[in-house]
N, C-alpha and C positions, 0 to 999 in steps of 0.2 A: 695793285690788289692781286692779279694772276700770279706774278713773281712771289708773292707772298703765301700765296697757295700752293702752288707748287713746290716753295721749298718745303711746307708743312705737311706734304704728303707722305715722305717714308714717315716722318713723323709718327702719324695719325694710322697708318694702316694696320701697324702691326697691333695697338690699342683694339682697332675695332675689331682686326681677326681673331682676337685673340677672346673679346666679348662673344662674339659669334659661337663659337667654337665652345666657351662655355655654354653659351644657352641652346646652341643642339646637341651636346651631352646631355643635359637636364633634361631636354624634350621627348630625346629618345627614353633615356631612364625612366620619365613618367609614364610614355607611349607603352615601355615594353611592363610597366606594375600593372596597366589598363588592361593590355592585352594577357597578363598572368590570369587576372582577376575572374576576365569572359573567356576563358580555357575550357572551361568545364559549367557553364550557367546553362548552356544545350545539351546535359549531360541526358536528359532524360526524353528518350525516342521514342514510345507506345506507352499506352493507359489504356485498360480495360477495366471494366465492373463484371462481376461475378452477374448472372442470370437472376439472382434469387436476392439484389443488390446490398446484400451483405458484407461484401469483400472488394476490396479492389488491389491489382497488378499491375507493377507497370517496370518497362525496361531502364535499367541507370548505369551511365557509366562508373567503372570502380575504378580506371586507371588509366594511363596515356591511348590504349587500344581495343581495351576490354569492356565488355557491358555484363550486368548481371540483373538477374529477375528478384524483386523483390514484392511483400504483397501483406496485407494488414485488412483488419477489419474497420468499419466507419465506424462502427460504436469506437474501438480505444484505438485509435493508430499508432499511436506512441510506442504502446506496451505489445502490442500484437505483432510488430512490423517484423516479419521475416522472410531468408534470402531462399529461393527455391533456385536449387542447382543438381546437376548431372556431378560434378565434381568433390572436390574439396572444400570450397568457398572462396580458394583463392582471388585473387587478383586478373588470375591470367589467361582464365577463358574468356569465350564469346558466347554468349548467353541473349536471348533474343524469340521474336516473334510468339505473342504470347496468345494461347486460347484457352478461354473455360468452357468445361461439359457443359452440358445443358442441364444435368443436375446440381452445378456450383460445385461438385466437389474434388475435380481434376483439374490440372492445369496442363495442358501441352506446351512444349515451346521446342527450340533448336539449339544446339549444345557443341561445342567443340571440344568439350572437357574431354573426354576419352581419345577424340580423334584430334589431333590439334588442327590438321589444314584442312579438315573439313566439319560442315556442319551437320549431325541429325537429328531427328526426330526421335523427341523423350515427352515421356506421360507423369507425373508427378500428384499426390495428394496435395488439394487446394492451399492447405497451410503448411505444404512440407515433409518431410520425410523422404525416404530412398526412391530413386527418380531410376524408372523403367526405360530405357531404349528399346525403340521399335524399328528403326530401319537400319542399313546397310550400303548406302545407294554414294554415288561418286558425282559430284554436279552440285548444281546450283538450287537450293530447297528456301521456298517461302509460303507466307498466307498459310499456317497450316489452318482447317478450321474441323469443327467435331456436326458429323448427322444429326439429326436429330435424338437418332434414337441413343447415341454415344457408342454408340459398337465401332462405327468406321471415322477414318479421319481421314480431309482430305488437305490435298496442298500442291504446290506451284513447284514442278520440277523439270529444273533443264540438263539431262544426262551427258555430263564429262564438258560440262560450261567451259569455254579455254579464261573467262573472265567473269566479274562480277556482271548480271545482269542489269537495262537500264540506261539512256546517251549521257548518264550524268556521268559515269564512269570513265577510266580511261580507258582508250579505243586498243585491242591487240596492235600490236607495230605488224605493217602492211609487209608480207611476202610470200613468194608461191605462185598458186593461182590464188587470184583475186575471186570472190561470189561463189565458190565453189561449194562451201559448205557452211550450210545455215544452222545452228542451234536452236531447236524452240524448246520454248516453256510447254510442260504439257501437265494437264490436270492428272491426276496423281491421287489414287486412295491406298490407305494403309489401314488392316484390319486390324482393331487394338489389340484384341484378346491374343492374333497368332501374329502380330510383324506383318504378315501378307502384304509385296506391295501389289501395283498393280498400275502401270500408266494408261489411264481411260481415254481421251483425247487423243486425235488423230495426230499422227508423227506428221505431220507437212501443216499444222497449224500451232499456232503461237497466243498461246490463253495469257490473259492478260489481269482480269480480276474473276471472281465467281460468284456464286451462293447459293448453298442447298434448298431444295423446294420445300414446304412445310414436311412431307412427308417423306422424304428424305429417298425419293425415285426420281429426282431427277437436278440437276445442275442448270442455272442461269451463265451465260458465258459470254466475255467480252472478249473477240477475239480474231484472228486475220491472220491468211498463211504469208506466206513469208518472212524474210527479217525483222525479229520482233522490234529492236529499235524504231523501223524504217516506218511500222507499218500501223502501229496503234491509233493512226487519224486516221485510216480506212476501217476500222474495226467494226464486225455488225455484232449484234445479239443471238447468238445461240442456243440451245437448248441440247442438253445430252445425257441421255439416259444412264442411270448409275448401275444398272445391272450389264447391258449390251454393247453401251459404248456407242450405242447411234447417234447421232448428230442430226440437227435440223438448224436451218440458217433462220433464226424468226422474225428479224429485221434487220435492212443494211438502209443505213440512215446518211442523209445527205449530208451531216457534219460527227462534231464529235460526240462519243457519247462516254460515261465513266457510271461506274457505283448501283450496277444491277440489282434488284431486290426483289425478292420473291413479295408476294402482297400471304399476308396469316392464313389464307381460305385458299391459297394455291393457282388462284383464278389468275393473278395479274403480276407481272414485272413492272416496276417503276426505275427508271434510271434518270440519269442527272445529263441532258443535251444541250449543243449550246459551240460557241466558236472557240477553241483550245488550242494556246498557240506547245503546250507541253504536258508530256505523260506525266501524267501528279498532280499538277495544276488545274486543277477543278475548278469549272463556274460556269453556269449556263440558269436553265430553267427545268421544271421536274416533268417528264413525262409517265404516261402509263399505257403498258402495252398489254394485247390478249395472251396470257402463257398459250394460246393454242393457235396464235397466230393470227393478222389483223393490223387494222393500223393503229400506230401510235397516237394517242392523244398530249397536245401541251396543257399541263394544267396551271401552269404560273405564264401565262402569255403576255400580261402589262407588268409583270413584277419588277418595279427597279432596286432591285439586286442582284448578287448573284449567289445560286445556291453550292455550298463546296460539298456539302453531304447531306442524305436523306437514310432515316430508321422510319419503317410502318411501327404503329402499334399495336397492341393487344387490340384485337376485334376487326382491324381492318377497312375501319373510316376515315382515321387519321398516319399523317406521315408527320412526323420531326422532321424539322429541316434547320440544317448548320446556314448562317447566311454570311456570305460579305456584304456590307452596305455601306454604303459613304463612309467608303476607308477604316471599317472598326465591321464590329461582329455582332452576329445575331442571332437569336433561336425564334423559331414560330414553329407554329401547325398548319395542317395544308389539309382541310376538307375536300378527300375526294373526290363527293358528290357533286359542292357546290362549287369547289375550288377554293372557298373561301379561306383566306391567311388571315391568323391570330396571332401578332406578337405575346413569347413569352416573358425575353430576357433582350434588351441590345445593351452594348456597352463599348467604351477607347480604348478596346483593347482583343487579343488574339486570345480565340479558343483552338485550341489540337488537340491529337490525339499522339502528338510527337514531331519533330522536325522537318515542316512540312508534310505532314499526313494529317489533312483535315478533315475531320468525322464528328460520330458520334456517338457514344460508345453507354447503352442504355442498356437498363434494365428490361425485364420483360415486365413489370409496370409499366412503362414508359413514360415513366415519373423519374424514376431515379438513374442518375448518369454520372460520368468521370471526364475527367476531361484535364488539358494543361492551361491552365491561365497566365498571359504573362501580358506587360506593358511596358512604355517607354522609361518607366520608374520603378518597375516592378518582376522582378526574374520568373522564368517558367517553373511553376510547381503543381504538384497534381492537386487537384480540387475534386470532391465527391458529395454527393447528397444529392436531393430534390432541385430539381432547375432552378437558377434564380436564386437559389438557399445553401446553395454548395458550402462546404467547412474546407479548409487546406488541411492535406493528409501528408503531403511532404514540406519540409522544411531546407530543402537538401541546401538555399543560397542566402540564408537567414541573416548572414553575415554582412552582405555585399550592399552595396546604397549606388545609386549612380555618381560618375564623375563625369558629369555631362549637364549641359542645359534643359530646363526645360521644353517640351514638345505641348503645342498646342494644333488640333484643327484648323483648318483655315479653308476659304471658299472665293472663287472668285468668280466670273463669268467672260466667255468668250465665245461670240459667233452665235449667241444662243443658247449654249451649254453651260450647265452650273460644274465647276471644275470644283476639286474637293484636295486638298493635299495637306500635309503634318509639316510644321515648321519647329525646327529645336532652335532653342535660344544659345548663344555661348554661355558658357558655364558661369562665367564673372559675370553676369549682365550688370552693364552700366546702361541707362538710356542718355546719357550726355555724351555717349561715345559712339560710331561710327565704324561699321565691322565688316567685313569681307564675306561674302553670301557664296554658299558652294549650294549649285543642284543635282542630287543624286536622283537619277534616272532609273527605275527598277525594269526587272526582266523581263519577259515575257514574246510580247506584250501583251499574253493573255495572264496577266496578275493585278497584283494591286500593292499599292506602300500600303504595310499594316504596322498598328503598334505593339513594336517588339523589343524585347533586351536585346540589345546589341549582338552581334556575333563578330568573331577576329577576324572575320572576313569581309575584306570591301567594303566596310559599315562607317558611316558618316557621321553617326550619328557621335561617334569617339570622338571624330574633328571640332566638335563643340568646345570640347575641353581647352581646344587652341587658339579660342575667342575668334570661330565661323556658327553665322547663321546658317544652318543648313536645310535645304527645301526640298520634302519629298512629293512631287506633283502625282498624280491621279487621272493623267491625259486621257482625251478619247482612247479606244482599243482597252483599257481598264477596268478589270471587274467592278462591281462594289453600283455599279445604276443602271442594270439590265442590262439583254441582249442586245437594244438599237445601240445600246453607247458601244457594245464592247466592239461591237463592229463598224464600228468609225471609223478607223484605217484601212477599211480592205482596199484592196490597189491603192494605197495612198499613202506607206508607209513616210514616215515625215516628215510630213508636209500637215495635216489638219493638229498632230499629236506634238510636234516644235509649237505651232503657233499656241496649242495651249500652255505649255511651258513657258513660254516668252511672255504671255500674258501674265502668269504667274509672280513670274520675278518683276514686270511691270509693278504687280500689285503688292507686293512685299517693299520693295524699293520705296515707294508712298506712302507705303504705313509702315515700316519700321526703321530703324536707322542702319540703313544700308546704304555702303558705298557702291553707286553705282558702277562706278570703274573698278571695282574687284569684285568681279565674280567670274566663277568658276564650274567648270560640268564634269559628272563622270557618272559610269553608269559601266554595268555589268550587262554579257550576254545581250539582248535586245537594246538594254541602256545602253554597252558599250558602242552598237552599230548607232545608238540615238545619238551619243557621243562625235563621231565621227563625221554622223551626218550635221549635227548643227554647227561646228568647225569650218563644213562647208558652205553654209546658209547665210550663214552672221556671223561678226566681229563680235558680239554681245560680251562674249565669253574670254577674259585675257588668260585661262589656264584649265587644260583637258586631261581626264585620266578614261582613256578606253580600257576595259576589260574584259575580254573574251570578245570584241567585237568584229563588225561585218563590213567590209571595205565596197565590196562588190556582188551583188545580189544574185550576178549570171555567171562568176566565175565558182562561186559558193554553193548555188544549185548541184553542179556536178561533185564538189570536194566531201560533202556532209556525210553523215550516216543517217540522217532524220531527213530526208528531203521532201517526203509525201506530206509535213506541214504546211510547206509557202503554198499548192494549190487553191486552201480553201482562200487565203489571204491576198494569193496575186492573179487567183480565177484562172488561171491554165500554168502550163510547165512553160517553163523558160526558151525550150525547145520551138513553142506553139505561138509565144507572146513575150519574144526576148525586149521589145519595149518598154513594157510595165516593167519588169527588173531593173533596167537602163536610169529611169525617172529616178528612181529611189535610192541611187547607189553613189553611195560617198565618192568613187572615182569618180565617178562623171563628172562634178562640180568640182575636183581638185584642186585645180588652178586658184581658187577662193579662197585658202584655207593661210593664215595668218598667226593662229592661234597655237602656242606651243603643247605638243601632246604625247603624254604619258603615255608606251602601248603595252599592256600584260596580255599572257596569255601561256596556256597549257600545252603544252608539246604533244599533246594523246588525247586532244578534244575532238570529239565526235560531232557534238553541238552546233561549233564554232571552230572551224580548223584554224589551227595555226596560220596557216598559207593570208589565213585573209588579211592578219596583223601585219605580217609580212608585206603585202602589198599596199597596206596605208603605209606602212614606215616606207619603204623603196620610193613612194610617192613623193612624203615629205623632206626624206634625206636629195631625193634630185632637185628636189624645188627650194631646198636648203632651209627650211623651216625646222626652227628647236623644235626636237622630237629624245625620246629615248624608246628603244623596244628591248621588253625584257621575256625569257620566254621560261619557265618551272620545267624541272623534267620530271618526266613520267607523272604528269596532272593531267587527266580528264578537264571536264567542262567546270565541274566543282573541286574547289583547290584543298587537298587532307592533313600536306605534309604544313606541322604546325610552324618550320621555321620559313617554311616559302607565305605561308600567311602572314607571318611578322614582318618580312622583309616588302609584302603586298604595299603593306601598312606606311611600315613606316616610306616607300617612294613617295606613295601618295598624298601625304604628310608633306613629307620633304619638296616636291613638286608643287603643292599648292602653296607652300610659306617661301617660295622663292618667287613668284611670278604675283603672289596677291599680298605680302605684306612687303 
């Protein structure tokens, strides 16, 4: 019988490489129609409503690079929809960050049409016509927004930026003297009627978001001197006057805080407080503080959600509030007085205000709002009307249907905890058949798996298409069940957030037809260190994809640009308590790791340095464990270039159909 085998081997191989070889040409051809298809489905990055909610704007991409401002009324959107620009119309500006007057009938936004390598500040009529430039300025210009009275406009200006602002970015390449010179954002008014600009903000502090007071005397401010990167999880509340420029510190709060809001009567700021593992990443509880200084009060203190954005309304009883809650979205009201919360709308699926910019973008009714609606079946499109009542005002992916599995909710329990995570089916679902289970690990770990159209990046949910279960878990340290939950991990990084994972795939493996012996992990940024870490924990796993991730938690301290995050999470600097970093750090446990693993990562990550990818793979190459390390040049923390996306893809792809089918 062996003789017989062996002679049948040249036979037979050239037969099956030759199969092979067919069917991952076909895989990648399918893989790259998929990723053709979700190219442009995140085209559309801001949505505003008009004051008077008549109108709505919002930013869309027109081409490989370029974005443009376009804007319609809800009564007819069809007929009404036009492109407001500084230019031509073309294709080949960068058109962006959009605001309306307070009367509805201007629109400001920022323009490279005239200047191509830089952006500025232009005034335009609500529905179009010849667009006004107002400034001149050389840097980094965002958040424009309009006074009250609309005479002045203000915005986010970092003068002769050497880079885009932001740790998602890529990091300048290191040379010279190191620290030597800091760039900040400084609040920034521009007079409409004469251009006048004028940088209001102190040059040694770094503003971060704002909001004009009702009466348009004075500025809300989140914000902290030194490296803006470094520093936005130390950030307190300020107040600065718009005539003199004075500055007052009005609260420095013991954790994060995001999304300052003057209260209508001038009396009060409300901001959004709470454990933040990242700038943008919004979710806590809503507080309110005295505009004259005083202590903060919480006004959501048992709320299990988390709040991503708050709008007061007209009168100044009630607050809007954006919610995540068990892994999907929500709107309520938030009585001041009593505290009490009124659901108005929840639903399976993600509301923005653009790509990752969670808000909420209301009329001065506070009835009528915009917003991007999109799900696991469903692409992002701008949505407008009455909450709850909304009409689709874009149509821009009418076209597109998933080619993917269905996603369903799902819940399990561990230790106590009601764990909540999204399971997508393989596309062909058979239930007579038996399928390879990948768990995607999201980032943070101050976020949450949300239901979203896929994007060409790191997204699993494509792997459906390749007949995998794919399981997006909701671990402790996750938005979406209050404060006690999101702070589940502090010093504990995991350790409490694996064992709910593990429990997860327990529970998927019982009830669906899963093969236990193939399953699979990967996870981006925070997933990709969760990655690394559960490699080292359990065999569970016969095939891993890190992505941006974290090998060693005390050599990473010193490498990052963002390092002022781990204290609220590991309770001292690495310096103070190099133990707690020690526990949680994939070296530690190295000698464990059996599991073959995929490493990506960006050459210019600020985040997540390169270095650290580097030291799992040195790791695994000594210890002779399959590994591959691949590293993108010139990528930041979030990856742009469209073909280093494709090639993300299709590894990961190729990696997991080697080790799990």
């Amino acid at each position: 019988m062996v003789a017989r085998l062996a002679r049948a081997v040249p036979l037979i191989l050239p037969i099956v490489f030759t199969l092979l070889s067919r069917s991952a040409g076909a895989q990648q051809s399918s893989l790259d129609m998929i990723l053709d298809s979700l190219a442009g489905a995140h085209s559309i990055r801001q949505v505003a409503i008009s004051p008077d909610g008549q109108r709505v704007a919002w930013v869309e991409g027109t081409g490989a690079s370029a974005r443009g401002i376009f804007v319609c009324t809800l009564a007819s959107p069809a007929s009404t929809r036009r492109r407001i620009t500084a230019g031509s119309g073309d294709e080949a500006s960068e058109e962006q960050e959009i605001a309306w007057s307070p009367d509805s009938r201007q629109l400001a936004f920022l323009s490279n049409a005239q200047t191509p390598d830089q952006l500025q500040l232009y005034v335009s009529k609500g529905m179009g016509g010849e667009a006004r430039r107002l400034t001149d300025l050389r840097g980094s210009l965002l958040a424009p927004a309009w006074s009250p009275d609309g005479k002045t406009l203000a915005l986010l200006f970092t003068e002769n930026a050497p880079r885009l602002p932001g740790p998602l970015e890529p990091m300048s390449l290191p040379s010279g003297v190191i620290g030597g010179k800091v760039y900040e954002q400084r609040l920034t008014t521009v007079d409409v009627a004469t251009g006048r600009t004028r940088q209001l903000s102190p040059a040694d502090l770094y503003v971060y978001e704002y909001d004009w007071s009702p009466d348009g005397k004075h500025f809300a401010l989140t914000a902290a001197h030194g490296a803006g990167d470094a520093n936005w999880w130390v950030a307190g509340i300020y107040t600065l006057q718009a005539d003199s420029g004075e500055m007052k510190l009005l609260y420095k709060p013991a954790q994060q805080i995001a999304a300052p809001h003057w209260s209508p009567d001038g009396n009060s700021i409300a901001f959004i407080g709470g454990l933040m593992s990242d700038e943008g990443s919004t979710g806590g509880d809503v507080f309110i503080l005295p505009a004259a200084g005083g202590a903060a009060r919480n006004l959501t203190p048992r709320l299990q959600a988390s709040i991503d954005g708050l709008v007061w309304r007209t009168g100044g009883d009630e607050i809007l509030l954006l919610e995540s809650v068990d892994g999907a979205s929500g709107i309520a009201t938030l009585d001041v007085r009593t505290g009490k919360i009124t659901p108005l709308w929840r639903g399976p699926e993600t509301l923005s205000l653009g790509w990752w910019n969670f808000g909420l973008s209301v009329a001065n009714d506070g009835k009528t709002g915009a917003m991007l609606r999109e799900t696991f079946s469903d692409p992002p499109e701008v949505w407008a009307g009455p909450i709850g009542a909304w009409k689709q005002i874009t149509t821009s992916h009418h076209a597109d249907h998933p080619d993917w599995g269905k996603t369903e909710s799902i819940h399990w329990t561990n230790e106590g905890l009601n764990i909540q995570g999204w399971l997508t089916y393989p596309r062909d679902y058979d239930p007579a058949r038996r399928y390879p289970l990948l768990v995607e690990v999201h980032g943070g770990p101050g976020a949450m798996a949300r239901p979203v159209w896929p994007t060409p990046l790191f997204d699993f949910t494509i792997l459906s298409h390749y007949g995998y279960f794919v399981l997006r878990p909701n671990p402790r340290g996750s938005f979406g069940q209050g404060e006690a939950f999101a702070r589940g991990n502090i010093k504990d990084f995991g350790y409490g957030d694996l064992r709910d994972i593990l429990a997860g795939v327990d529970y998927v493996v019982k009830h669906f037809p899963v093969d236990n012996n193939r399953v699979g992990i990967g996870g981006w940024s925070y997933g990709g260190y969760m990655t690394m870490w559960a490699v080292t924990q359990t065999h569970r796993f016969r095939a891993a994809v890190s992505g941006a991730g974290i090998a060693n938690w005390q050599s990473y301290y010193g490498e990052n640009d963002i390092d002022q995050w781990m204290i609220p999470f590991f309770g001292a600097s690495v310096y103070d308590d190099p133990a707690v970093y020690a526990k949680s750090s994939p070296i530690t446990f190295i000698k464990n790791v059996k599991t073959p693993t995929l490493i990506l990562a960006g050459d210019r990550d600020g985040e997540c340095p390169t270095p650290q990818s580097f030291e799992f793979w040195h790791a695994l190459e000594t210890r002779g464990i399959e590994n591959r390390l691949v590293v993108y040049p010139n990528e930041g923390h979030e990856i742009y270039d469209p073909a280093h996306r494709r090639d993300i893809m299709q590894r990961t792809l190729e990696w997991y159909d080697r080790h799990l089918k």
